[in-house]
C-alpha positions as CSV (number, residue, x, y, z in Angstrom):
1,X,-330.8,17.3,-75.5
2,X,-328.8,17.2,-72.3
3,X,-329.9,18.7,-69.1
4,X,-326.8,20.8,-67.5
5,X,-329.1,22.2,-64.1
6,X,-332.4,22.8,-62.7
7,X,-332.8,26.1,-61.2
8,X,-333.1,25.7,-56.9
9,X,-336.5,27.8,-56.3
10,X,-339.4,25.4,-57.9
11,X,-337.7,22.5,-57.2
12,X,-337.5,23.5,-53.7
13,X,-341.4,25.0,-53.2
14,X,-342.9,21.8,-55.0
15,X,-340.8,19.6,-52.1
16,X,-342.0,22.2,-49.9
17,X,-345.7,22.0,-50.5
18,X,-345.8,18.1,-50.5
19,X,-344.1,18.0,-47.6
20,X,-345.8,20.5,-45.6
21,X,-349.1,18.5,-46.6
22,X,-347.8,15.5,-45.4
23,X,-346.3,17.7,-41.9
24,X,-350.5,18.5,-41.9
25,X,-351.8,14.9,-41.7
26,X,-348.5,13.9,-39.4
27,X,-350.6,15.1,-36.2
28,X,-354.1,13.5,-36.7
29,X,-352.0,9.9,-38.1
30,X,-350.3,10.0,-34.6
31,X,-353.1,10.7,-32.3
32,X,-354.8,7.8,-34.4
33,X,-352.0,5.5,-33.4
34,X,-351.9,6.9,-30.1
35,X,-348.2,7.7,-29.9
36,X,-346.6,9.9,-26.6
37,X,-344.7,12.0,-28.8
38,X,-344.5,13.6,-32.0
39,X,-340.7,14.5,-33.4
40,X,-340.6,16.9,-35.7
41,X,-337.8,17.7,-38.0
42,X,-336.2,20.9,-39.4
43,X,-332.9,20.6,-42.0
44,X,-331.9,18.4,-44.8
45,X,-333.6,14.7,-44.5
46,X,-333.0,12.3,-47.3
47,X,-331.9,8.8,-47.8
48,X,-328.9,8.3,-45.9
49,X,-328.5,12.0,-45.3
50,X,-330.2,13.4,-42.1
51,X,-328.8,16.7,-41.3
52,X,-331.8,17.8,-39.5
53,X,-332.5,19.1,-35.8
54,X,-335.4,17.3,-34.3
55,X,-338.2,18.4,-32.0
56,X,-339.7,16.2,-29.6
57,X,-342.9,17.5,-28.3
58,X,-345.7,16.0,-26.5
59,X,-349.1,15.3,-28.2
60,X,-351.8,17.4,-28.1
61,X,-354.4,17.1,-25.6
62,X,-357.3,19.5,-26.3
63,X,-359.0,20.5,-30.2
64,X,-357.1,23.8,-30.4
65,X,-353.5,22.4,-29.3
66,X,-354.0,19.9,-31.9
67,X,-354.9,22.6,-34.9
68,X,-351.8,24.3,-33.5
69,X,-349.8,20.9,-33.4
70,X,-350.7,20.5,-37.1
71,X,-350.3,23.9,-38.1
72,X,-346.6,23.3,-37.0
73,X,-345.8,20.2,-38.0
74,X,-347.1,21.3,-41.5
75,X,-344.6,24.1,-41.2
76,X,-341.8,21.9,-40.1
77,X,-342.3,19.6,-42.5
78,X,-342.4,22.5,-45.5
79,X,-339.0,23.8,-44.3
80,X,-337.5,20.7,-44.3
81,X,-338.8,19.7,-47.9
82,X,-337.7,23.2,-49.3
83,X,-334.4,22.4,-47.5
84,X,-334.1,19.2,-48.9
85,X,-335.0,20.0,-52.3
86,X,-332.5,22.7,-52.3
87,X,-329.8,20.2,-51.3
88,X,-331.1,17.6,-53.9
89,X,-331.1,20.5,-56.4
90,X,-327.6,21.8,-55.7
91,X,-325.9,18.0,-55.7
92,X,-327.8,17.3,-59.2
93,X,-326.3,20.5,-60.4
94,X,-322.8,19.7,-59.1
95,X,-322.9,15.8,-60.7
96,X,-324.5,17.1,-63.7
97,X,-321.8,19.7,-64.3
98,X,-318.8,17.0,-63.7
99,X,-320.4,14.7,-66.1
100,X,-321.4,17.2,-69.2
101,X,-324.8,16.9,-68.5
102,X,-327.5,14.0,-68.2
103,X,-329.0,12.8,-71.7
104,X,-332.5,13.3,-71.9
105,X,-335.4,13.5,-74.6
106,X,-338.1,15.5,-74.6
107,X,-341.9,14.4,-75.6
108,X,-344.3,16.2,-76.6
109,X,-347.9,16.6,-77.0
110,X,-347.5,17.5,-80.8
111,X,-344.6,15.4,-81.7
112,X,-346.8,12.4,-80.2
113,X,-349.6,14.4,-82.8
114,X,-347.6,13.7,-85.4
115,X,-346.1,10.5,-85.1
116,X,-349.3,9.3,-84.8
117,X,-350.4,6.8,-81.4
118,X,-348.8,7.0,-78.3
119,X,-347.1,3.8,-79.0
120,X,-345.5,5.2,-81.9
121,X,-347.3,3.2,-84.9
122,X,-350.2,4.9,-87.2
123,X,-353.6,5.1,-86.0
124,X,-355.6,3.4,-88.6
125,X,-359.6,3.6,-89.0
């Protein structure tokens, strides 16, 4: 089996949600560590690829700014991972499509059923 594309929209939401989770826990991590700023980004961030417009804003000082402050860093954080998993998604397609495909194999619950063990040799009793 060869895999020829993944399609743009789940790969993008699932980046999405972990990101926005981690955009949630960004603001309560930095008031722990008692940093002056938080920064914020919005665009494509990946290794070696930062294509992303940053906001520098100042930390929250009351309850209800920081609720806000997380509610929009969790944001931020979500477009960005939807953005980047778009991006990811669209260069795997492109290499993928110059190359025939990537090789890949497939396992499955029932094949595994039938072959026996996990490890591939007989159960025995």
């Amino acid at each position: 089996m060869r895999i020829m594309s993944f399609r743009i929209t789940p790969v993008a939401s699932v980046l999405a949600i972990v990101y926005g989770l981690y955009g949630f826990a960004y603001v309560p991590i930095l008031l722990i560590m008692g940093a002056k700023q938080m920064i914020l980004p919005i665009g494509i961030v990946a290794p070696l690829v930062f294509l992303n417009l940053n906001l520098h804003l100042a930390m929250p000082t009351h309850f209800l700014t920081g609720i806000l402050s997380a509610i929009g860093a969790s944001f931020c954080y979500a477009v960005t991972g939807w953005l980047t998993g778009a991006a990811a998604v669209l260069a795997f397609n492109l290499v993928a499509r110059m190359m025939g495909g990537i090789d890949a194999a497939v396992i499955t619950s029932a094949s595994l059923a039938i072959k026996g063990s996990p490890s591939g040799s007989p159960q025995t009793s």
